[in-house]
N, C-alpha and C positions, 0 to 999 in steps of 0.2 A: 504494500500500500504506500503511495505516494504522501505523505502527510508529513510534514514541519512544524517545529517551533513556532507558534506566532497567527497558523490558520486559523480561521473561524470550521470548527465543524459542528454538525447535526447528527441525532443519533435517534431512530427511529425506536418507539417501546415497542415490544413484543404483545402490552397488555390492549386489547383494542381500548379507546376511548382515549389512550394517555397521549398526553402534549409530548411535542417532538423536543427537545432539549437541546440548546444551544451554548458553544464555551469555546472558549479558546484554551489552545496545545499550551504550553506551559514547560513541556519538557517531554524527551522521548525517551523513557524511563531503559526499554528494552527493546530490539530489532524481532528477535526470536525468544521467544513470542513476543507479539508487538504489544507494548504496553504505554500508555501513555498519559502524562498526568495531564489533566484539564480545570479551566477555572470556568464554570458556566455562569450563567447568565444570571441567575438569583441567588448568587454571593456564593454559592457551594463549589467545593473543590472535590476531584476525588480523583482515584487513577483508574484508569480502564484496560480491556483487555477486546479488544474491537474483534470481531467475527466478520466475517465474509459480509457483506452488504450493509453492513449495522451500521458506519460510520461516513457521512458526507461532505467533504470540503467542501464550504459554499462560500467563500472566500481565502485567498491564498495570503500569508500575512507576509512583513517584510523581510523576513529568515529567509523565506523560500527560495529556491533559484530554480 
């Protein structure tokens, strides 16, 4: 997965009805398995572990190249 320090990504629930969650990369903890911590959008912080489709850049931040 193509993902940076600095992107904005979206992370779709699994649970129907749940709001899509929005945050910025913050750090890319681990490559294998890809782990990476995020600071989203309603103050919360947490580190993730992104699955096959689960995870959106919808913005590319200024790390990126």
């Amino acid at each position: 997965m193509d993902i940076h320090v600095g992107d904005v990504i979206e992370i779709n629930s699994n649970q129907v009805g749940a709001q899509v969650r929005r945050g910025s990369v913050k750090a890319l903890l681990s490559e294998q398995p890809l782990e990476l911590a995020v600071a989203w959008d309603d103050g919360h912080e947490s580190n993730i572990y992104p699955a096959g489709g689960m995870v959106r850049v919808v913005d590319r931040g200024a790390d990126a190249s």
